[in-house]
C-alpha positions in Angstrom: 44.0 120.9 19.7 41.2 121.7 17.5 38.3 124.5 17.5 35.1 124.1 17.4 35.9 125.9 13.9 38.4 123.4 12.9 35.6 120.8 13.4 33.0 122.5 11.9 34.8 123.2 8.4 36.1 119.5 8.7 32.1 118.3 8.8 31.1 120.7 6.4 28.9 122.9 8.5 28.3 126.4 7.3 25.6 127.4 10.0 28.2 126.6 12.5 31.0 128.2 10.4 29.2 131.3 10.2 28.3 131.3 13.6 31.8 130.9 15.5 33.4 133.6 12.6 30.6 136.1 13.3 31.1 135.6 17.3 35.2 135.8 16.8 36.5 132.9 15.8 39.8 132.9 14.2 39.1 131.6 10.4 43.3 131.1 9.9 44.0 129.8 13.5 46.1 126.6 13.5 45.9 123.2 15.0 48.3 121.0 16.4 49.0 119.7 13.0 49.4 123.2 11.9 45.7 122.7 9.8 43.9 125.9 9.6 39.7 125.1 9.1 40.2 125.4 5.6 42.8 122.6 5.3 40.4 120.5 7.3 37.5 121.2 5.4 40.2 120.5 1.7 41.1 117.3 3.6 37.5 116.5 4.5 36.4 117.2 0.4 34.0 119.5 1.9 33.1 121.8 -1.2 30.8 124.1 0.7 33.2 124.7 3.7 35.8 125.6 1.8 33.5 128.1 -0.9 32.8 130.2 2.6 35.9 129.9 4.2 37.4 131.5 1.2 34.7 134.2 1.3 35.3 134.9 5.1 39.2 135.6 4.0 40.6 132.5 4.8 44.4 132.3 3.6 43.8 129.8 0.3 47.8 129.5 0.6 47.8 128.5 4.6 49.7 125.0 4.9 50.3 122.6 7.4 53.3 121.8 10.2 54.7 119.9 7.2 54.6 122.8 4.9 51.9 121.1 2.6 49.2 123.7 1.4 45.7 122.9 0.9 46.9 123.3 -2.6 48.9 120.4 -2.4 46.7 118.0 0.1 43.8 118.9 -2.5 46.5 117.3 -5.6 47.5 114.7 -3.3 44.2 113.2 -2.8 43.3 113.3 -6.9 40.4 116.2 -6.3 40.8 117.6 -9.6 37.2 119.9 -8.4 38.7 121.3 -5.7 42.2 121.6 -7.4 40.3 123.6 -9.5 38.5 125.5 -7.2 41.7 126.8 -5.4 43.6 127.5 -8.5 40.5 129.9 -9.2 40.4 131.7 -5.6 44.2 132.4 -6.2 46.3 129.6 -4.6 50.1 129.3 -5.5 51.1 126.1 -7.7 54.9 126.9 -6.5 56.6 125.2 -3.5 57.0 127.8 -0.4 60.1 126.3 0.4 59.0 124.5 3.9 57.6 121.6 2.3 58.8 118.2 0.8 56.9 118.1 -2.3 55.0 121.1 -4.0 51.5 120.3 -5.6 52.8 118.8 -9.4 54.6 116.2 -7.2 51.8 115.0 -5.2 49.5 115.0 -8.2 52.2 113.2 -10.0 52.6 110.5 -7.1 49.3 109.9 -6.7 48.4 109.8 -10.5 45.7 112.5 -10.9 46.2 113.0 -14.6 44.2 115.8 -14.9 45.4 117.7 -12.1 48.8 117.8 -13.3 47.6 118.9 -16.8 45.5 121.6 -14.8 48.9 122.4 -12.5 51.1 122.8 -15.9 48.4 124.8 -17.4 48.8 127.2 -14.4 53.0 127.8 -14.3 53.8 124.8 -12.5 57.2 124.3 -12.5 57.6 120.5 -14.1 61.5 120.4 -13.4 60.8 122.1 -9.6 63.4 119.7 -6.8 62.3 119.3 -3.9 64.5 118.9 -0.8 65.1 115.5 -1.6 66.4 116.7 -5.6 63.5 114.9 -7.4 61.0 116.0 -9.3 56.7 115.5 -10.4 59.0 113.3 -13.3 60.6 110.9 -9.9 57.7 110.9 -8.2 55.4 109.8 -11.4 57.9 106.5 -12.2 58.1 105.8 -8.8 54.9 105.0 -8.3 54.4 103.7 -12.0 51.7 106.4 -14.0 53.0 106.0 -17.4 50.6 108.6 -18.9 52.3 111.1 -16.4 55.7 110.6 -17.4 55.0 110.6 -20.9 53.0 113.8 -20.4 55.7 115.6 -18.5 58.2 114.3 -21.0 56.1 115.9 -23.7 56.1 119.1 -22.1 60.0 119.0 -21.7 60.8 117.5 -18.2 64.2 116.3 -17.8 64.3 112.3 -17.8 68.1 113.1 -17.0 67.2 115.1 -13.6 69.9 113.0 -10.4 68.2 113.6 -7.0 70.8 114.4 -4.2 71.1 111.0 -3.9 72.0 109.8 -7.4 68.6 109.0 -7.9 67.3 109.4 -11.8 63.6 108.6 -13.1 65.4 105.8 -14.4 66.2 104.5 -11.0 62.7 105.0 -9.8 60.8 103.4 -12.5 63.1 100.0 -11.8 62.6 100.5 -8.1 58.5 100.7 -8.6 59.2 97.1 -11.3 57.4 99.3 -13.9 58.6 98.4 -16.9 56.8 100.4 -19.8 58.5 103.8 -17.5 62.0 102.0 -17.9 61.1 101.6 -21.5 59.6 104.9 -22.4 62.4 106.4 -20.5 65.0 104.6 -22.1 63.6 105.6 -25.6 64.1 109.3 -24.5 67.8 108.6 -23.7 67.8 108.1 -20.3 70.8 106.6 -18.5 
């Protein structure tokens, strides 16, 4: 279940954050999700939250049952702000080998331009595998965001990459029916 902290940082308020913090409440103490208050307030989009959280001490890197950090569910959901925001209180753009997908992938998925330029600006690995064996560049055709694969094809991702399933760019652009991906990819020799 959830604390009155978890629900508090999820709604956005700081009188009651402060409160159950100053009175012992554990600012890092997970749900059943595995969602620390600061993950609900990153899931919630609650800017506020979040800015005291971290100042409290709040673990910026803390991630969910599913090994997503709030890192990730911030790039996920397109918040380029609070993308922003965590990159400057010190989150981690790497992958801490629990999860699925690190951030670059779920910006890449969901198409957030901007936070994958932000995410490669920062060290993120654009050739990273997940458990899966694919890459921001799979997840990008897959779901059809041209200007993403071009980008990370710019910046030197490998349009040759096989998942552990056989599964190319190539393969995921056809699958998603998006034709200017299959093009652009077969212009940069992709088989």
């Amino acid at each position: 279940g959830q604390t009155a902290l978890h629900y508090a940082a999820e709604r956005d308020f700081t009188a009651n954050i402060k409160v159950l913090v100053d009175h012992g409440g554990d600012i890092n103490t997970a749900d059943n999700y595995g969602f620390s208050p600061l993950l609900w307030a990153v899931a919630a989009d609650e800017r506020n939250a979040v800015t005291m959280l971290q100042g409290m001490g709040a673990d910026v890197n803390s991630s969910s049952a599913d090994g997503k950090s709030a890192l990730a569910w911030a790039a996920c959901l397109g918040r380029a702000w609070l993308v922003s925001l965590l990159l400057e209180y010190g989150a981690s753009v790497s992958g801490n080998g629990n999860t699925q997908m690190v951030p670059l992938e779920d910006a890449a998925s969901f198409g957030a331009l901007h936070v994958v330029q932000m995410l490669l600006s920062r060290g993120a690995d654009l050739n990273y595998r997940d458990r899966d064996g694919w890459s921001a560049i799979h997840w990008a055709a897959e779901e059809g965001h041209v200007e993403i694969v071009r980008l990370l094809l710019d910046r030197g991702a490998d349009a040759h990459a096989v998942s552990s399933y056989g599964t190319s760019p190539l393969h995921c652009a056809a699958n998603g029916g998006n034709i200017s991906i299959v093009s652009l990819l077969l212009q940069q020799g992709a088989d």
